[in-house]
C-alpha positions, 0 to 999 in steps of 0.5 A: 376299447379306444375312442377315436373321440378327442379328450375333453378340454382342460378350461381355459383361463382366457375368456372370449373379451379378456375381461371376464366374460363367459370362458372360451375354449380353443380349437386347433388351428391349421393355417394355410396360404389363405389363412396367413393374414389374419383378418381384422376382428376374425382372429384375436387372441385372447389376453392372458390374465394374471402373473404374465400380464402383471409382468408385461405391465412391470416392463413397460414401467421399467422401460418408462421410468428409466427414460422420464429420469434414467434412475427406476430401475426393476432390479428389486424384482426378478425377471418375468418372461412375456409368453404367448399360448403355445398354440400360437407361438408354434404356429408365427412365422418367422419374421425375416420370411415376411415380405419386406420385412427380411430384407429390412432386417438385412439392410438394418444389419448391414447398416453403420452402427448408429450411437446409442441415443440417451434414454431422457433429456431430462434436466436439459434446460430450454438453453441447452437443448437449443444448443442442441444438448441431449445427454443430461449427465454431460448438461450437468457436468457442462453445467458444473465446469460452467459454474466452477469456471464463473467461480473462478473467473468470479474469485480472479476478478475479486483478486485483481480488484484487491489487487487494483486497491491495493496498488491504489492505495500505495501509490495514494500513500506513496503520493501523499508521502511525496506530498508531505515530504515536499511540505515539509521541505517547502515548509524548511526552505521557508524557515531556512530563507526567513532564518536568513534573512532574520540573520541578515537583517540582525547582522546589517543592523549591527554593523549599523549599530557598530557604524555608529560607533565607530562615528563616537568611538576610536582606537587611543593610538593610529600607529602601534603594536601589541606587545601584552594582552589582558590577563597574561601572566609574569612576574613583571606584573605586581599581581602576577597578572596583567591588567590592561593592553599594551600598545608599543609605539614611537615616543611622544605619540598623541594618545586619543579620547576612545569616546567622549567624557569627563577627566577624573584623574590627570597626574602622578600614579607610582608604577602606572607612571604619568596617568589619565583617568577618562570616565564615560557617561554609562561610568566606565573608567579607561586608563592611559598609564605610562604617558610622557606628558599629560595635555588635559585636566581633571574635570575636564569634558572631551570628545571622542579622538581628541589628544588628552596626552603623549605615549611615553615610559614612565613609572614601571616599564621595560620601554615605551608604550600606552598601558590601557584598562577598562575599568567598570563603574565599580572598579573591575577590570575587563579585556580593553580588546574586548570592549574596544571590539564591542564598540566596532573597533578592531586591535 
């Protein structure tokens, strides 16, 4: 025979406070139109222990580790839903038909899509979110292009400096080259100018020198002509080559003391004709050969210009002329031109 008496009750797990006091059983809830806002303290819900707790836990810690660092993540662990007893879950309402609330969800539908804020602000420096930064990953990206464009602009600047040096440096090099070459063509100009004048000064105390010779030499004839210089070879010459300088002229023409001496030889001397010898102070012999006449004796002491005889054509000659040698202390023959010139005259 049925019983219109309910079955008993399995135990509940919920207990009245949640937090293990005596268990409490549930009786079926009927809501009305009076019953629909709960009161406060007469109708609570006793809070489920065990794997649905431990889960509502776990997502709340997902959803706060991901926004202190956007790196938690709960993937290492499955999903776990969040249930309500049945007996409530049945009996909610549905939340667009509460007043206010149904029209608020309406409007948040038809609102503008609003852009996902991030979940953290984490890593943003004070700086950056006075600036007005929110996103961490696009901070430290703007971080790191800030840093490579300090590199770069860091790496420019050094490049330019080495640059600046090194165009410092050439035109330091460049000016000390100037320097120098300027230096060194100051340095030449100098020597050039006192080379010069060193020339200058030998040359003006040579003709100095050759002035004053001329004062104490002349030439032994005023009115002449070369007709054989010294060392030129024929077969007029007993050794084959001539020993003195000819100088052509009229007949009778006095014949000059080149310099002032004393006469050796005054006479007769075979080819040479009519000869006389004149030895100067340093013992340098000259010849006058060929002479018509001879006007001085041996012994005698002369002065330079002074007549010591006539230009003739005696002993072995082809016409009239003053056959003159220069000879050393010892004997030698020299070039009379030469020596003439030495002593400042020109033949």
């Amino acid at each position: 025979m049925a019983s219109n008496q309910p079955a008993p009750e399995a135990p509940s797990p919920f207990t009245a406070d949640g937090l293990g006091g005596p268990e409490r059983t549930w009786e079926e809830w009927n809501p009305t139109a009076e019953s629909i806002r709960p009161v406060r303290g007469k109708h609570r819900v006793a809070k489920q222990r065990g794997l649905a707790r431990s889960s509502t836990v776990l997502g709340v810690g997902v959803i706060a580790a991901v926004g202190a660092g956007g790196m938690a993540t709960a993937q290492s662990k499955p999903p776990v839903s969040i249930s309500l007893p049945d007996s409530i879950a049945d009996n909610l309402p549905d939340a667009k038909s509460l007043p206010g609330v149904g029209a608020f969800m309406a409007q948040e539908a038809e609102a503008a899509p609003v852009t996902a804020a991030p979940l953290t602000t984490a890593g943003i420096t004070t700086a950056e979110a006075d600036q007005g930064a929110t996103d961490a990953g696009e901070a430290l990206r703007a971080r790191i292009l800030q840093q490579a464009e300090q590199q770069q602009a860091s790496a420019d600047a050094e490049a330019k400096a080495a640059e600046e040096k090194a165009a410092a440096e050439k035109a330091a090099a460049e000016a000390k080259k100037q320097q120098d070459e300027a230096e060194a063509a100051a340095k030449a100009k100098i020597a050039a100018e006192k080379k010069a004048a060193e020339e200058a000064a030998a040359k003006k105390a040579e003709e100095e020198r050759l002035a004053k010779l001329r004062a104490s030499y002349t030439l032994p004839t005023s009115s002449y002509t070369l007709t054989s210089t010294y060392g030129q070879s024929g077969a007029m010459w007993s050794s084959g080559q001539h020993t003195g300088l000819d100088f052509a002229g009229a007949a009778g023409s006095p014949l000059k003391a080149v310099h002032g001496g004393t006469i050796t030889s005054a006479g007769w001397s075979g080819s040479y004709g009519y000869r006389t010898v004149l030895q100067l102070e340093d013992g340098t012999e000259i010849w006058y050969a060929h002479q018509s006449s001879i006007d001085v004796s041996v012994g005698q002491q002369v002065s330079t210009g002074e007549t010591i005889g006539r230009m003739g054509a005696t002993g072995n000659v082809t016409g009239v002329h003053l056959h003159l040698e220069v000879r050393t202390a010892g004997g030698s023959a020299m070039d009379p031109a030469a020596w003439l010139n030495s002593k400042g005259l020109t033949v």
